[in-house]
N, C-alpha and C positions, 0 to 999 in steps of 0.2 A: 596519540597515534596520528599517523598519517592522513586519514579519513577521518577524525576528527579537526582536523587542520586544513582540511578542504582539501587537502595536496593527492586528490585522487591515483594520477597519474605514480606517484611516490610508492601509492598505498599497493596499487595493482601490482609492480613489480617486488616488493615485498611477500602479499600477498601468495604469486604464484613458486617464492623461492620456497615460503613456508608449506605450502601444500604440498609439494615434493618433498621436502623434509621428514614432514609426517608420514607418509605415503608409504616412505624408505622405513622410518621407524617404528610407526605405531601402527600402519597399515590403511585400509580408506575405510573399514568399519568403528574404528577408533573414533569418541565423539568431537575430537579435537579435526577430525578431515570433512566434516559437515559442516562443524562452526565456518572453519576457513573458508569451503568453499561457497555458505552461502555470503559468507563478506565480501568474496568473490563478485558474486553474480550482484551484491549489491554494488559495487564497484563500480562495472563495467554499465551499470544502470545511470550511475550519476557523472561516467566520461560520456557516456552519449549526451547529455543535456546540456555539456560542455558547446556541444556543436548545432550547427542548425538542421533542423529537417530536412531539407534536402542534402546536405551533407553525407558523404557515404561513410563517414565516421560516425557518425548519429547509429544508422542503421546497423552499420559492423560491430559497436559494442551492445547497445540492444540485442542483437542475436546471441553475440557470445553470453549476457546476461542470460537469455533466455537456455541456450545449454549448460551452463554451471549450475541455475535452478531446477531445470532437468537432471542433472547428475545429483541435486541433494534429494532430490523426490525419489529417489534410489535407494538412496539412505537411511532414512525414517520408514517407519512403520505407516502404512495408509492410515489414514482419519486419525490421526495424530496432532496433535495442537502444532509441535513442525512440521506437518505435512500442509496442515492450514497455512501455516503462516508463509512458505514455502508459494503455495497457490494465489493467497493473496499477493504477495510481491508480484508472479509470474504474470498476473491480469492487472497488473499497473504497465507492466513492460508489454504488454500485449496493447496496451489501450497506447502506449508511447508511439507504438508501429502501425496504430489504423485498424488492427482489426478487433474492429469494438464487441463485434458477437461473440468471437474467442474470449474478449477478454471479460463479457458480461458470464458466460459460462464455467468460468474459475474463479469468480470472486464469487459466483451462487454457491459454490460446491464450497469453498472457503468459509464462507457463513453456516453452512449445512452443518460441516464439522465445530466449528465453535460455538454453535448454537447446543448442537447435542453434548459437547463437553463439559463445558461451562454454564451453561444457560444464557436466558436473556438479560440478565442483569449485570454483566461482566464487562470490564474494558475492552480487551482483544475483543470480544464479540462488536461490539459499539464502533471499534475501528474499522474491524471488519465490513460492516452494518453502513459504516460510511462511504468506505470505498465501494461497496455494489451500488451505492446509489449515486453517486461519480459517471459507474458503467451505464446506469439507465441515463443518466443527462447526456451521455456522448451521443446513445442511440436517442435522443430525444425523446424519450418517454418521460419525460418532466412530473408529471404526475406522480407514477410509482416512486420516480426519486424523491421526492416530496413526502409520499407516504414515510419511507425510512428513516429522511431525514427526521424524521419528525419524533419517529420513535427510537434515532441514537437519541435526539436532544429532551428527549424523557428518561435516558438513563446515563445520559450524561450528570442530568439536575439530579439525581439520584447519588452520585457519584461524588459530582465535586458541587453539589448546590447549586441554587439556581442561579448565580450572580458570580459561580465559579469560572476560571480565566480558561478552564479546560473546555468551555462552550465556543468560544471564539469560532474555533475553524466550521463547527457546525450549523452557528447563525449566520455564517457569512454564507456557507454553501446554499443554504434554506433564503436567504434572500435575494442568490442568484439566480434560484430556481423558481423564484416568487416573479424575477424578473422576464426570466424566460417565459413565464405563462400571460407575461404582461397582466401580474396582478401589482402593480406599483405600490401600491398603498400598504401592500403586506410585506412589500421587500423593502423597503422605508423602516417600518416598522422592526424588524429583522436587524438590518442596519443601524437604529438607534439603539437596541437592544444591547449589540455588539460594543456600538461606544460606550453605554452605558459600565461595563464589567472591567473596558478600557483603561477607565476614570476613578 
């Protein structure tokens, strides 16, 4: 596909012919008008990155991200693993635009929901689990981020081992956040950890 191809731009106006299509055909409760539209709003997430912040193209399709994921949360049923996954994407585009307290508020409620679904031992929870603690590093709560990171990357090693390639993004995050508390010694350590699984 298009969006596997990078070719955003390509992807979006496909995208929005098919969602019409469906619209016309199968109606917008049809589970085939959620898929698309949250491919939509993932879309319109990864043309903004295209551009630079100050850019009013950045902000333009960020917003429209953020209404397409507004219209899937429409869609699904509340406290629904799509409702979650929905909320999480929404407070990544939230954190994209600055507003970190918005977006620290939808990745808590995201976690809430896949916490009580799944449990704590689950992937989507872990992802989840990783991106609120993203949200506390922006607000520099470094700490609490730290706490979480700590305990994705106990169910991470749980998941894919401890030496598993799926830790990577975790030990990086844990050694930046080592870095930010200005504990070097432990973001080093984090760091070689990381090469290590590398190797």
């Amino acid at each position: 596909t298009y969006s596997n191809l990078k070719n955003h731009e390509k992807a979006f106006k496909y995208q929005l012919k098919a969602i019409k299509l469906i619209e016309r055909g199968l109606g917008k409760k049809h589970r085939s008008y959620y898929i698309v539209m949250n491919n939509l709003a993932n879309t319109c997430y990864e043309l903004s990155m295209i551009h630079d912040h100050e850019d009013s193209l950045y902000t333009y399709y960020n917003n429209l991200s953020i209404s397409f994921y507004s219209s899937c949360m429409e869609l699904v049923k509340k406290h629904s693993i799509d409702y979650a996954m929905v909320l999480d994407n929404l407070s990544i585009v939230y954190s994209a635009l600055g507003n970190d307290s918005l977006a620290l508020e939808t990745a808590n409620k995201a976690v809430d929901i896949y916490r009580d679904s799944l449990g704590r031992k689950h992937l989507d929870y872990s992802i989840a689990l990783s991106n609120l603690s993203l949200r506390y590093n922006d607000l520099g709560y470094n700490g609490k981020a730290l706490e979480l990171q700590e305990e994705v990357l106990g169910i991470n090693e749980e998941i894919y081992g401890i030496d598993g390639f799926g830790n990577i993004v975790i030990l990086n995050n844990i050694a930046h956040t080592y870095f930010e508390l200005e504990q070097f010694d432990r973001s080093l350590e984090s760091f070689l950890l990381l090469n290590e699984i590398y190797q």
